[in-house]
Each structure stands twice: as C-alpha cells, then as structure tokens.
FIKOL-926043 format. One line per 4 residues: for each residue x, z, y of N, C-alpha, C. Coordinates in pm, 1 decimal, m for minus. Last residue first. Layout:
% residues N
X/Z/Y/X/Z/Y/X/Z/Y; ... $
% end
This chain:
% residues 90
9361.9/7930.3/9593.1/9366.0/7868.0/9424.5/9227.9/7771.5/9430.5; 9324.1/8131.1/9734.6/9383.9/7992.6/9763.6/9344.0/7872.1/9676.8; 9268.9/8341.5/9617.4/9156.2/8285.8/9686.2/9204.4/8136.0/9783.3; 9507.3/8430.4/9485.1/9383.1/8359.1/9404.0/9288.7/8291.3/9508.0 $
9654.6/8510.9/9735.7/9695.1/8379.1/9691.2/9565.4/8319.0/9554.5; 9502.4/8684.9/9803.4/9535.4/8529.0/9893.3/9519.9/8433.9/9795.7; 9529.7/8847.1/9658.6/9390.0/8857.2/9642.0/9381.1/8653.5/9759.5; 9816.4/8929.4/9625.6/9761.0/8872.6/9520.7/9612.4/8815.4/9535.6 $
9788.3/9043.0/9941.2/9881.2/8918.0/9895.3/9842.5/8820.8/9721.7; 9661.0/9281.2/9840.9/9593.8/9160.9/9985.6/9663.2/9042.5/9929.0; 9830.3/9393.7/9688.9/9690.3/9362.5/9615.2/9592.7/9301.3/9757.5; 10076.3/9479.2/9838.0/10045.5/9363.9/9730.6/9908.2/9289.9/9684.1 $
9973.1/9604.3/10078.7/10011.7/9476.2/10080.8/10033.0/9364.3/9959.8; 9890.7/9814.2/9929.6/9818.8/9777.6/9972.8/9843.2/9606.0/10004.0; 10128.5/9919.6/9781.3/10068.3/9901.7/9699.3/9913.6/9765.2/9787.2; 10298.8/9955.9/10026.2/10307.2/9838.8/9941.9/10235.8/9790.0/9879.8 $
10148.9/10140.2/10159.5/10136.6/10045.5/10230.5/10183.2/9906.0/10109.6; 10180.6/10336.1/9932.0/10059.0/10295.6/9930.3/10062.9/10129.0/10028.1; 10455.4/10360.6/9983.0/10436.9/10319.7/9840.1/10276.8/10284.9/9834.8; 10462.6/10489.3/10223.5/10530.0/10367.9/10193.9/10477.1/10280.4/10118.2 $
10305.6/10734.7/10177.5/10257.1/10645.0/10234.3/10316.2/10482.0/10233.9; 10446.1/10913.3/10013.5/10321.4/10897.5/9969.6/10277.1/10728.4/10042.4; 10712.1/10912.4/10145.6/10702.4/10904.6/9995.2/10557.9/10900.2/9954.0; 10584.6/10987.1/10427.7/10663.0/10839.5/10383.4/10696.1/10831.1/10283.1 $
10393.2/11196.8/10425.6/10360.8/11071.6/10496.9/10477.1/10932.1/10467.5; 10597.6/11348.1/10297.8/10474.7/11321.5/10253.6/10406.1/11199.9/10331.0; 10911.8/11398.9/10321.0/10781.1/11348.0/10395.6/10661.6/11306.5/10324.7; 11123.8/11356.8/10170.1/11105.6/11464.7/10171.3/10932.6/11490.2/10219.3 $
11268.8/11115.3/10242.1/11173.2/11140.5/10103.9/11130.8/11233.5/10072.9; 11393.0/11055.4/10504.7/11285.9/11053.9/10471.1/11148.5/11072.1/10295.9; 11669.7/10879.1/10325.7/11631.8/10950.7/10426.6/11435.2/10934.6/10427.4; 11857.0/10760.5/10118.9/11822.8/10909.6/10095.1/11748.9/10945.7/10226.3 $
11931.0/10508.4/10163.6/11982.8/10552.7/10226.0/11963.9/10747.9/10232.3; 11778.2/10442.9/9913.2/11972.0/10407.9/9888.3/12006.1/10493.6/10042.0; 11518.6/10491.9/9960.0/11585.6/10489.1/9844.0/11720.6/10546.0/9853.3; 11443.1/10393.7/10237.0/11438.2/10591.1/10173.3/11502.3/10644.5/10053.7 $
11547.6/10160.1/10186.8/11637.6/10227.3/10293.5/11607.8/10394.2/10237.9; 11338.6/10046.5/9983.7/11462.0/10068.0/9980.5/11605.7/10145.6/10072.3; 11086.0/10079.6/10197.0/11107.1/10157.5/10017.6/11237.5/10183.8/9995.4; 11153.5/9934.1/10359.5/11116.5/10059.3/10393.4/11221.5/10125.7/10230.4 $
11177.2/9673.2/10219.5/11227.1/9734.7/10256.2/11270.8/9883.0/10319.2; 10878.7/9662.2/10121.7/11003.4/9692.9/9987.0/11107.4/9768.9/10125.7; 10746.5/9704.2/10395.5/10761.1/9786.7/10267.1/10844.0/9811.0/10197.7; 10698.5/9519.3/10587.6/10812.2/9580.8/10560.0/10863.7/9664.9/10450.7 $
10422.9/9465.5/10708.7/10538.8/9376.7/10593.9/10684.4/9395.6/10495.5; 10351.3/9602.4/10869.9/10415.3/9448.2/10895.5/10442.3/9357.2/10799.6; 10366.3/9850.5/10761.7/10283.5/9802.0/10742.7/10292.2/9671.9/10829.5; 10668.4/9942.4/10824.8/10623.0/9927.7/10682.9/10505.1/9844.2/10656.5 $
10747.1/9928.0/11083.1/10754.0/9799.7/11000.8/10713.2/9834.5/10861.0; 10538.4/10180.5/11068.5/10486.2/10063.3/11162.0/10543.0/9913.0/11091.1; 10702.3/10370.1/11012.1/10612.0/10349.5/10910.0/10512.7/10186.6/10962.2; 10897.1/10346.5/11216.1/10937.1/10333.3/11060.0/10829.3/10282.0/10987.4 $
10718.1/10402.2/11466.2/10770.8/10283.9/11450.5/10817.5/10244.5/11256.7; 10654.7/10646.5/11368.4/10520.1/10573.8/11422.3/10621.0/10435.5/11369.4; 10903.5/10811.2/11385.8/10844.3/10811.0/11281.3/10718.8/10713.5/11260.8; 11174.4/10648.0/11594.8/11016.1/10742.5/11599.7/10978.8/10679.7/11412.1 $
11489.9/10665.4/11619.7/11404.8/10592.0/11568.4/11226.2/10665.5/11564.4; 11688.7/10902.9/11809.9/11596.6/10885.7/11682.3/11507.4/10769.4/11714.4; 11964.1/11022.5/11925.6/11851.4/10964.0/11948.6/11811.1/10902.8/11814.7; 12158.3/11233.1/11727.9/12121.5/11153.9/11828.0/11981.9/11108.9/11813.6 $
12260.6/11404.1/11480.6/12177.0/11453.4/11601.7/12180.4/11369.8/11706.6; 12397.9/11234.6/11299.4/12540.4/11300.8/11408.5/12435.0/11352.1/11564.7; 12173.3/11235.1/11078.3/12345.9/11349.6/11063.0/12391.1/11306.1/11185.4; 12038.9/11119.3/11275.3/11985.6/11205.3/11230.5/12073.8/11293.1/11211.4 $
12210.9/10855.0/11258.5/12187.3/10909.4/11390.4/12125.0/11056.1/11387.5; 12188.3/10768.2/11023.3/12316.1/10784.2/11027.0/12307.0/10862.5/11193.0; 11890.1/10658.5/10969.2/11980.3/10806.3/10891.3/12108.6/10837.8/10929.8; 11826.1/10518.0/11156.2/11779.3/10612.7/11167.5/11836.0/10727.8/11071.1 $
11973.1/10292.0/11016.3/12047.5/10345.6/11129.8/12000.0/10470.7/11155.4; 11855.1/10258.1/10793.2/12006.4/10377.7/10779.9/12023.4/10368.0/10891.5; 11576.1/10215.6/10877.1/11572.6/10328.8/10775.4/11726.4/10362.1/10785.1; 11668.0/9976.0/10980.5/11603.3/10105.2/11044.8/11588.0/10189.7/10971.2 $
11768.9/9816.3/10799.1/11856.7/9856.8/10865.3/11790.6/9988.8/10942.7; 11475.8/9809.4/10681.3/11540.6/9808.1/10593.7/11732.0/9860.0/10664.2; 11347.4/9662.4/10827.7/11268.4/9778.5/10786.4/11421.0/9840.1/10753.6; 11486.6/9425.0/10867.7/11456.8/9513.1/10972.5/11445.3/9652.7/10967.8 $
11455.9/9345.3/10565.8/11572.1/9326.4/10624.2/11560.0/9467.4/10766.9; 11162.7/9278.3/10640.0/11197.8/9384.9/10523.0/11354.7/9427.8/10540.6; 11114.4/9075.2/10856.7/11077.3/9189.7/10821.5/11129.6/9313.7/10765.4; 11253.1/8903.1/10737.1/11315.8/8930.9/10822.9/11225.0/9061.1/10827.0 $
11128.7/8790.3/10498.4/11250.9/8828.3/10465.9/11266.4/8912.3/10558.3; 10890.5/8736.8/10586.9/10913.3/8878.1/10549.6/11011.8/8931.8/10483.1; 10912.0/8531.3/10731.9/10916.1/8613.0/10790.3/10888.6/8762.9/10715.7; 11003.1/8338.7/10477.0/11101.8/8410.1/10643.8/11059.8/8499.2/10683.0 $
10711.6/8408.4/10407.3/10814.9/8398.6/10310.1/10984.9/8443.9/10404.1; 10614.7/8228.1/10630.6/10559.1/8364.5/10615.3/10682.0/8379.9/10525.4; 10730.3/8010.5/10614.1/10760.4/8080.6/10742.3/10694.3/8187.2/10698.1; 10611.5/7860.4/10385.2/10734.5/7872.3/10398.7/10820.3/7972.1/10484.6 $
10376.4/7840.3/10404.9/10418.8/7944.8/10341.9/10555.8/7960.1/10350.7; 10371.2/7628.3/10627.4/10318.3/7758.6/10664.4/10369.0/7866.7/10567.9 $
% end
C-alpha cells in the first residue's frame, strides 16, 4: 500500500509539475489555458512540491496571491496530515 501511494505522488507531482509549463508556454503564445481551479486542484491531490516547482523554474503564476500564498499552504497542509499518519501509524 505505501508503496503505491509513494507512485502515486510521484505521478502526481510530475503532472502538477508539466501543467504549470505547459500552462506557461500557452499563456506567452495566448492560447487555450489550463483553468486556474484545475492548477491549484493538482496542488491539493498531492501535487504541491510539484506545483511549487513549475511556479518556481517555470516563473508562472507568482504574481497570484491565491498561488504564492496558497501552494505553499496546500504543502504546508499536506505535510503536517502526512507527518500526523505516519506517527499515528507508529
């Protein structure tokens, strides 16, 4: 079981993580757009670091208060669920 969660937030974050530059590379040539609901959507999937890292390296969205404030909370949130597992595993 941990094994497939662990996959699945490789694949997750990976996801997050191409959607953040495809959505930046469509933005500079004014095409169809990725929705702002969906971005922040794989963030809270799981997606976070990755999120994190596409606003990072791909420069898009850091201007947003809802995604330089909110990313970093969805992480903050997903970590301290994930630390609160794994003690209550223990």
């Amino acid at each position: 079981m941990y094994r497939y969660f662990v996959l699945y937030l490789i694949f997750i974050n990976m996801i997050a993580f191409l959607a953040y530059g495809i959505d930046k590379k469509r933005a500079v040539r004014n095409q169809w757009r990725i929705s702002e609901k969906a971005l922040l959507g794989m963030a809270a999937l799981g997606g976070s670091i990755g999120a994190l890292a596409g606003m990072k390296i791909f420069h898009h969205k850091t201007r947003k208060a809802k995604f330089f404030v909110g990313v970093p909370v969805i992480l903050a949130a997903e970590l301290i669920v994930g630390f609160w597992v794994l003690v209550s595993i223990r």
